[in-house]
FIKOLZA-1660 file (N, C-alpha, C; in steps of 0.1 Angstrom, whole numbers, plus 5000, padded with zeros to 4 digits):
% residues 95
   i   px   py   pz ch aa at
   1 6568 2721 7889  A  X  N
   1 6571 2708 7883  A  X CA
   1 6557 2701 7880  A  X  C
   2 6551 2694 7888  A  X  N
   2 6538 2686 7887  A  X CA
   2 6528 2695 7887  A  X  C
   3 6518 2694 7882  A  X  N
   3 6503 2704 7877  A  X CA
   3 6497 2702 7890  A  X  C
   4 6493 2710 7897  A  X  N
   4 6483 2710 7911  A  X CA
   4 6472 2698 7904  A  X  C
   5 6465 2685 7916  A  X  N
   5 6457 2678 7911  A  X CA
   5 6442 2684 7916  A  X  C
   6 6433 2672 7904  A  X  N
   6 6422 2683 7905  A  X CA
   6 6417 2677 7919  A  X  C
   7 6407 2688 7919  A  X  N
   7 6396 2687 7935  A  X CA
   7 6389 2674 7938  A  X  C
   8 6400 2671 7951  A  X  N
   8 6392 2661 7960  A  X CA
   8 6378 2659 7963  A  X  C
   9 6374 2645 7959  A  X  N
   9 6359 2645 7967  A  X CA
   9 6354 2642 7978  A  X  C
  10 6363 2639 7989  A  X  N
  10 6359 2633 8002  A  X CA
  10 6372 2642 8013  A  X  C
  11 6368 2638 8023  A  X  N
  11 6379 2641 8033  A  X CA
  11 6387 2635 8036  A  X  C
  12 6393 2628 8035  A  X  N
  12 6403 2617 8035  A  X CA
  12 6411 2621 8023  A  X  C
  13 6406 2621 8014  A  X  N
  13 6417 2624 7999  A  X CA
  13 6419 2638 8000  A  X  C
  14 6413 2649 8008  A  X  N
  14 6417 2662 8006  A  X CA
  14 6427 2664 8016  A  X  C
  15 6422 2656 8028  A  X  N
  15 6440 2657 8038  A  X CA
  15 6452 2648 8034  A  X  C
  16 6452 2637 8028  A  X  N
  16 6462 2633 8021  A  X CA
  16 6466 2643 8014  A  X  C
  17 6461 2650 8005  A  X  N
  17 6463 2657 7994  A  X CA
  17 6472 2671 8001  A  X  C
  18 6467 2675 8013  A  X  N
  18 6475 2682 8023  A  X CA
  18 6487 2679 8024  A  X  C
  19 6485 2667 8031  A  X  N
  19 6497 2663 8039  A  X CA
  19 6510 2659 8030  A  X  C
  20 6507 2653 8019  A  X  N
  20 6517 2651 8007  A  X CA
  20 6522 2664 8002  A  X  C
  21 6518 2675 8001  A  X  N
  21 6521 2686 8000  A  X CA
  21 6531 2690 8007  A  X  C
  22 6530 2688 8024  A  X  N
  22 6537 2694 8032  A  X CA
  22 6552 2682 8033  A  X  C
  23 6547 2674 8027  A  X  N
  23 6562 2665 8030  A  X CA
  23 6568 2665 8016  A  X  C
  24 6562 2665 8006  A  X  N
  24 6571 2667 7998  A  X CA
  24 6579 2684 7992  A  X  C
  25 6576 2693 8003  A  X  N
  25 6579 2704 8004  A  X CA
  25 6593 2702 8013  A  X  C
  26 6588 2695 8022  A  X  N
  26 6602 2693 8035  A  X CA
  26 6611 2688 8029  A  X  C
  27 6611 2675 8021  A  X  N
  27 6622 2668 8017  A  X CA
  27 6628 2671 8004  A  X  C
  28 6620 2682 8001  A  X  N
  28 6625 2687 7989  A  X CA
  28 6638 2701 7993  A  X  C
  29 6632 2703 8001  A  X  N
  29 6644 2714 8014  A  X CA
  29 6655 2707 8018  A  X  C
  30 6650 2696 8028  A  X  N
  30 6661 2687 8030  A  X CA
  30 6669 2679 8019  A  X  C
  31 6669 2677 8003  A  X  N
  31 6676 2675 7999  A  X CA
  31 6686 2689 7990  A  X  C
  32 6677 2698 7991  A  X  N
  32 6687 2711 7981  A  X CA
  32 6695 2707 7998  A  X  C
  33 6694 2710 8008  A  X  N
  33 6706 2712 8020  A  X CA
  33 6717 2703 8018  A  X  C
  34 6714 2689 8018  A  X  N
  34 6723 2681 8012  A  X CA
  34 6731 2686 7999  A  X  C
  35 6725 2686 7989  A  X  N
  35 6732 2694 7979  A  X CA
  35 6745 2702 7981  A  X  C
  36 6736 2713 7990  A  X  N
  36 6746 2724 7994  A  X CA
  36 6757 2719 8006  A  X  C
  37 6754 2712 8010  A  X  N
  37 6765 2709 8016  A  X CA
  37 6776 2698 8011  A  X  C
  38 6774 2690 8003  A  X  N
  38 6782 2685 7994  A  X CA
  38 6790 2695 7987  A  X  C
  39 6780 2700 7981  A  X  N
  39 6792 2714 7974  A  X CA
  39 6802 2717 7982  A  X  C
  40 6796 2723 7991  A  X  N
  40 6805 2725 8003  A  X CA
  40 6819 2721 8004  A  X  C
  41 6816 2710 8006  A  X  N
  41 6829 2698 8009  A  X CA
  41 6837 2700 7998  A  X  C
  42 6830 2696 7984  A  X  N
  42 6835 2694 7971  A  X CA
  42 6846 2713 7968  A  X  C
  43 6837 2723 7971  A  X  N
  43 6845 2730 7967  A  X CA
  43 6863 2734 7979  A  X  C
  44 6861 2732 7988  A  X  N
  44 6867 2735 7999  A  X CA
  44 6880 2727 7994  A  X  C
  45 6876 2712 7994  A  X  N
  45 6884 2705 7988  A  X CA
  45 6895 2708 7973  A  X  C
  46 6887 2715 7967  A  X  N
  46 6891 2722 7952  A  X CA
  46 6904 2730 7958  A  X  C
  47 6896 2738 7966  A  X  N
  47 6905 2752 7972  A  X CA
  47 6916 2745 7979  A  X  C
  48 6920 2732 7983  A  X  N
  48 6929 2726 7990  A  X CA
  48 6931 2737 8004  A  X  C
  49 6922 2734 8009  A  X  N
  49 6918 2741 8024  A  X CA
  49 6912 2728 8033  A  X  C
  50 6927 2725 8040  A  X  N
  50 6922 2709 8046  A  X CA
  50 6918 2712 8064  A  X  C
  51 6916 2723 8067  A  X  N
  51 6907 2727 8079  A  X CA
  51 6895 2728 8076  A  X  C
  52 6894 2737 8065  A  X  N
  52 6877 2738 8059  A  X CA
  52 6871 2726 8056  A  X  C
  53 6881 2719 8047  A  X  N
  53 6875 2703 8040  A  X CA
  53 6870 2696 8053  A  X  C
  54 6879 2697 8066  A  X  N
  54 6872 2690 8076  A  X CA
  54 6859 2694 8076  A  X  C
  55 6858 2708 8086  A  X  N
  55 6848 2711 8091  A  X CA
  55 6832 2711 8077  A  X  C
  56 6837 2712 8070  A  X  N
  56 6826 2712 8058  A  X CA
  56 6817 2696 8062  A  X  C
  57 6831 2685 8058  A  X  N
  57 6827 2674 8057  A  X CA
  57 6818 2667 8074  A  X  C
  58 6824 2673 8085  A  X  N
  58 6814 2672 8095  A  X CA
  58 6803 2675 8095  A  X  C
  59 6797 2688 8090  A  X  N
  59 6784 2693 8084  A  X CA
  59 6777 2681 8078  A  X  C
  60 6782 2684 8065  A  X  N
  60 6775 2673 8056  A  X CA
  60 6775 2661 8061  A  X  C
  61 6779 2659 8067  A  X  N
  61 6775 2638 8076  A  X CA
  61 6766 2643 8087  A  X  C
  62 6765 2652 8093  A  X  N
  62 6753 2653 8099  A  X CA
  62 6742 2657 8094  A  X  C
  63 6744 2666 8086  A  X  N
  63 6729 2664 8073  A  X CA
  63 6727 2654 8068  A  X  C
  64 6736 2646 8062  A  X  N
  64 6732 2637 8058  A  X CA
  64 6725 2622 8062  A  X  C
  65 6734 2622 8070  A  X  N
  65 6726 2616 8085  A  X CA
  65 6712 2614 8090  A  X  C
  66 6708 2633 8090  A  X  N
  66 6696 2636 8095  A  X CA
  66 6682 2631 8085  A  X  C
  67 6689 2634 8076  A  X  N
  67 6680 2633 8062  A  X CA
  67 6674 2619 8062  A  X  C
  68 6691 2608 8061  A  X  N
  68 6685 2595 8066  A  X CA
  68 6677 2588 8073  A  X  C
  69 6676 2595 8086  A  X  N
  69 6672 2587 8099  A  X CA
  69 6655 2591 8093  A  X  C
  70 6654 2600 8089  A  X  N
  70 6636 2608 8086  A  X CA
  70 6637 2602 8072  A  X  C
  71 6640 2596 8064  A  X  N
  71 6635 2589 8055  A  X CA
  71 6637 2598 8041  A  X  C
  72 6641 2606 8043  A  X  N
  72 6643 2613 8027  A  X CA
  72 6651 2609 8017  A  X  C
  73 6664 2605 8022  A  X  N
  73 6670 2594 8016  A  X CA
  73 6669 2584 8020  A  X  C
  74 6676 2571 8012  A  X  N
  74 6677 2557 8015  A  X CA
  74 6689 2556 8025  A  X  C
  75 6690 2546 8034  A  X  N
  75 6703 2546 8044  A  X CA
  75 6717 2545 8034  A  X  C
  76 6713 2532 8022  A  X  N
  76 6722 2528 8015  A  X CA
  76 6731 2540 8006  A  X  C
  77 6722 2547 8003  A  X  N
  77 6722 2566 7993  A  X CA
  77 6733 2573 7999  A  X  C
  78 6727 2575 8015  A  X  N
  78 6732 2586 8026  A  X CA
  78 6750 2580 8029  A  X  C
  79 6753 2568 8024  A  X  N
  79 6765 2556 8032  A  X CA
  79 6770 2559 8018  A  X  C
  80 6766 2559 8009  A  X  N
  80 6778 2558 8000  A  X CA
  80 6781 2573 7995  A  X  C
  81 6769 2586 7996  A  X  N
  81 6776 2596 8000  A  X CA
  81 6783 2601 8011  A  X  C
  82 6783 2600 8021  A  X  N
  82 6792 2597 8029  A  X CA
  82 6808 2596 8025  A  X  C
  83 6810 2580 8022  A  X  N
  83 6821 2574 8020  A  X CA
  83 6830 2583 8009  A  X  C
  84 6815 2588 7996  A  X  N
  84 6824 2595 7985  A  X CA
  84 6832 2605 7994  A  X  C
  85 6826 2618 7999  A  X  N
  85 6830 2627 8005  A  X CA
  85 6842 2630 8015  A  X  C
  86 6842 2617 8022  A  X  N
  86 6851 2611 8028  A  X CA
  86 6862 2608 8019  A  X  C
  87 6861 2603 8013  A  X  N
  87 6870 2595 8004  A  X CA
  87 6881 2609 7996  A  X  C
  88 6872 2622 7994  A  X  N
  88 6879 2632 7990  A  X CA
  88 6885 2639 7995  A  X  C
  89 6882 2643 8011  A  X  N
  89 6887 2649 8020  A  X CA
  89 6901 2643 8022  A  X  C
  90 6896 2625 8027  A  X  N
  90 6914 2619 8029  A  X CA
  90 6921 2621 8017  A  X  C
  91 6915 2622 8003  A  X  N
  91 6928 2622 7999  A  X CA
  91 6935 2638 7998  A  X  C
  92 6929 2647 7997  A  X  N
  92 6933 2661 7996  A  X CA
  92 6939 2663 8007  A  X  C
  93 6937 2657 8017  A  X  N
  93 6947 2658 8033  A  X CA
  93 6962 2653 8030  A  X  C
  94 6958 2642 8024  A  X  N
  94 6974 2638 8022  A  X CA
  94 6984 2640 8008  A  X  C
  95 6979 2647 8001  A  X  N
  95 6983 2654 7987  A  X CA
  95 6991 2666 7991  A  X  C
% end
């Protein structure tokens, strides 16, 4: 995506330069998981598999969750995906 930046001149900007590296590697993990576990839900749900749709959708609220509390997403982000997912499970339960 982004071009490696050029060479730091101090030490302070070359471990920033580090450390932004390593987190935006993490939350970039932690959000493809998210992803995948929406899918999850979303396809389960397709398949009208309403033991799966649960257990799927328990997953993904605890990822999602997790993701939240460490800051990768926004709380407000994490709450209204949530509610979507939710929102698709009850209704394929009662269909």
């Amino acid at each position: 995506m982004a071009a490696k930046a050029p060479v730091k001149r101090n030490l302070s900007a070359e471990k920033r330069a580090r450390q932004t590296e390593k987190r935006n590697a993490r939350n970039r993990a932690a959000k493809s998981t998210i992803k995948s576990a929406v899918k999850a839900v979303e396809a389960s749900v397709k398949a009208k598999d309403k033991e799966a749709s649960a257990d799927a959708l328990k997953s993904a609220i605890k990822t999602i969750s997790c993701a939240s509390s460490k800051g990768v997403i926004h709380k407000n982000n994490a709450a209204r995906k949530i509610s979507k997912l939710t929102k698709k499970v009850n209704a394929s339960a009662t269909a």
